[in-house]
N, C-alpha and C positions, 0 to 999 in steps of 0.2 A: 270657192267662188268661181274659180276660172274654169271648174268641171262647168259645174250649173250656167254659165256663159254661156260654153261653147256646147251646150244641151239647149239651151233657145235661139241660139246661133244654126241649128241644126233645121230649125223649120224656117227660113228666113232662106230669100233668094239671094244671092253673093251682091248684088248691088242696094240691097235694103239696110239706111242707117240703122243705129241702135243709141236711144237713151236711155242710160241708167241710173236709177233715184240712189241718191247716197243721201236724203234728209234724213236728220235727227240720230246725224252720226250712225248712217249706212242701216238704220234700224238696229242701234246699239252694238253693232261690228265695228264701229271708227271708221269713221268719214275718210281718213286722210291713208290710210295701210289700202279700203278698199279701192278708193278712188286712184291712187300709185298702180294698183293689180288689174284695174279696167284698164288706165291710159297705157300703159306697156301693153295690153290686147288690142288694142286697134279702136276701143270704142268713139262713136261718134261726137256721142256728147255724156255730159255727166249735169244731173238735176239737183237743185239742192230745195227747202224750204224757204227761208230768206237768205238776204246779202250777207250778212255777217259769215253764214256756213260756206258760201262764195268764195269771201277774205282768206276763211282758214284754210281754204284747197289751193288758193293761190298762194298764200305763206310758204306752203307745203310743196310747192311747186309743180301744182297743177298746172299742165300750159294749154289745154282745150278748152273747148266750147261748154259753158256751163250758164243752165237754163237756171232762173230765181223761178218757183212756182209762186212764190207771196210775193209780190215786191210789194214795199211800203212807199208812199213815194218820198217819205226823209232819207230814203237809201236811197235815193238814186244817182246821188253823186257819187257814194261810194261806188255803184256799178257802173257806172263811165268810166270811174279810176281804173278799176280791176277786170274791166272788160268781161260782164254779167250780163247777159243777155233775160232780161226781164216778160213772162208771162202778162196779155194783156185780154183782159176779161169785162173789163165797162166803157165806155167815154169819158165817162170821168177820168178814168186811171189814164188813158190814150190823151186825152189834151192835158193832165199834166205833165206826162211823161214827154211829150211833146214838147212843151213849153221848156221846161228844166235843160231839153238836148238842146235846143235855140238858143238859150241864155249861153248854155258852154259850147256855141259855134259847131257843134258835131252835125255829120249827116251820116242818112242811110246806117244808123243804128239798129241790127237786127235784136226786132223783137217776135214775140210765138201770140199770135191769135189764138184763142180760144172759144171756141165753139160748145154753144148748149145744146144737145142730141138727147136730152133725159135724164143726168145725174141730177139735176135739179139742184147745181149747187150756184157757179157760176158761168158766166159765157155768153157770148153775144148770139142773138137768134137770126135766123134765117130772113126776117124780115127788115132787119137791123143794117145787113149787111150792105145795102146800096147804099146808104148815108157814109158806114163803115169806109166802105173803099172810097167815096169822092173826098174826106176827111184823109185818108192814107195819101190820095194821088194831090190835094192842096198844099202838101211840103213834102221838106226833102231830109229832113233831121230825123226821121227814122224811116225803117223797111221792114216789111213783114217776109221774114225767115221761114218760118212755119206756121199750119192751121193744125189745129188740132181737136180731140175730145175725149171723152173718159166715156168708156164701156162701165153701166152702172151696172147689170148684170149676167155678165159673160161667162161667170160659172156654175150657173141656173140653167140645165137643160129646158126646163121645162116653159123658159121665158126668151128662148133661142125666136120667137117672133118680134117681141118685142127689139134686142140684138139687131136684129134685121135692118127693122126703123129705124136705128140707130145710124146705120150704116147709110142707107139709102136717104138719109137728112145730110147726113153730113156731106156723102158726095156732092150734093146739092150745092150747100152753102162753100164746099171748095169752089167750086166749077163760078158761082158769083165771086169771088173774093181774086180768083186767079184771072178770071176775063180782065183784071182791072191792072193785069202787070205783066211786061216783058220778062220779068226773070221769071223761074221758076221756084214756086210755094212749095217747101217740104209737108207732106202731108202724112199726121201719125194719128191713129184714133186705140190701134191694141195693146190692150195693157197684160201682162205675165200671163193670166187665163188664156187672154183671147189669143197668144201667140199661138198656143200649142191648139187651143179648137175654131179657130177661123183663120189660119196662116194665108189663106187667097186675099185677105184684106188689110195685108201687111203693109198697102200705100208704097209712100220711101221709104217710112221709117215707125217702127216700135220702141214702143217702153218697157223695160222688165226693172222689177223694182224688188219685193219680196222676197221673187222667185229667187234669186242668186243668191 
């Protein structure tokens, strides 16, 4: 694992974060051995599926930044406990997640925007986004940490136009999302594929999740 790191580590500029997915127990490698072998490498953040996989890496005594890709929102008190930084992909999800940090007094709770560029799964769109940020800048109970998106086909030479659009939407919807904040939006769209065949569009920050 720590070869194959520091082999995507390799196409990455020395100040570009790195997220790495340890769901469904690291894809059957154990969540908690791998996640111990990233946090001693320096990594930036560590991804899980839901809060419960969260719990067991803080059990474990994981002490970084660890991204929820599902939050549910009955977990969301568990991830205030355990300091889980929850993925947010509707308004539905965004005003109750909202609500829940209000009730338990928290502010500036970082959460990860999620951005639809073509996986057609989930994700706020581009048109979305102005309602998006004046909802973000009307409280102060959470902050958006990162934007992001999923390259649906990045290991498809032959759809490397499509990829493109990918890219060229999402700058988009960063550049609306950031005009609406003083700090700075980590921004990651490359996932394992696209580290190694589009490393110019490394943003801050990539995902490698398989690959390791």
């Amino acid at each position: 694992v720590a070869e194959n790191l520091n082999f995507y580590r390799s196409f990455m500029q020395p100040d570009t974060k790195m997220v790495c997915m340890v769901k469904a127990s690291a894809y059957g490698s154990g969540a908690v051995e791998i996640a111990k072998t990233l946090q001693d490498r320096g990594v930036d953040f560590l991804a899980v599926a839901v809060a419960d996989e969260g719990v067991e890496l803080r059990k474990a005594g994981i002490t970084g930044d660890i991204i929820i890709m599902n939050p549910e929102p009955t977990a969301f008190g568990t991830m205030f406990r355990h300091a889980l930084q929850p993925e947010v992909y509707s308004f539905r999800l965004l005003d109750l997640l909202i609500r829940a940090a209000e009730s338990e007094g928290i502010t500036d709770y970082p959460v990860h925007i999620k951005i639809e560029t073509g996986m057609n799964r989930l994700g706020f769109l581009k048109e979305q986004l102005p309602e998006l940020v004046n909802l973000l800048q009307s409280q102060d109970a959470i902050k958006p940490a990162s934007v992001f998106s999923h390259l649906s086909v990045a290991d498809e030479p032959l759809q490397d136009e499509y990829t493109m659009k990918q890219f060229t939407y999402f700058e988009e919807c960063c550049n609306i999302l950031q005009s609406g904040f003083k700090h700075h939006i980590l921004r990651h769209i490359l996932n394992t594929t696209g580290i190694i065949r589009f490393p110019e569009y490394q943003y801050d920050m990539v995902r490698v999740g398989i690959g390791l």
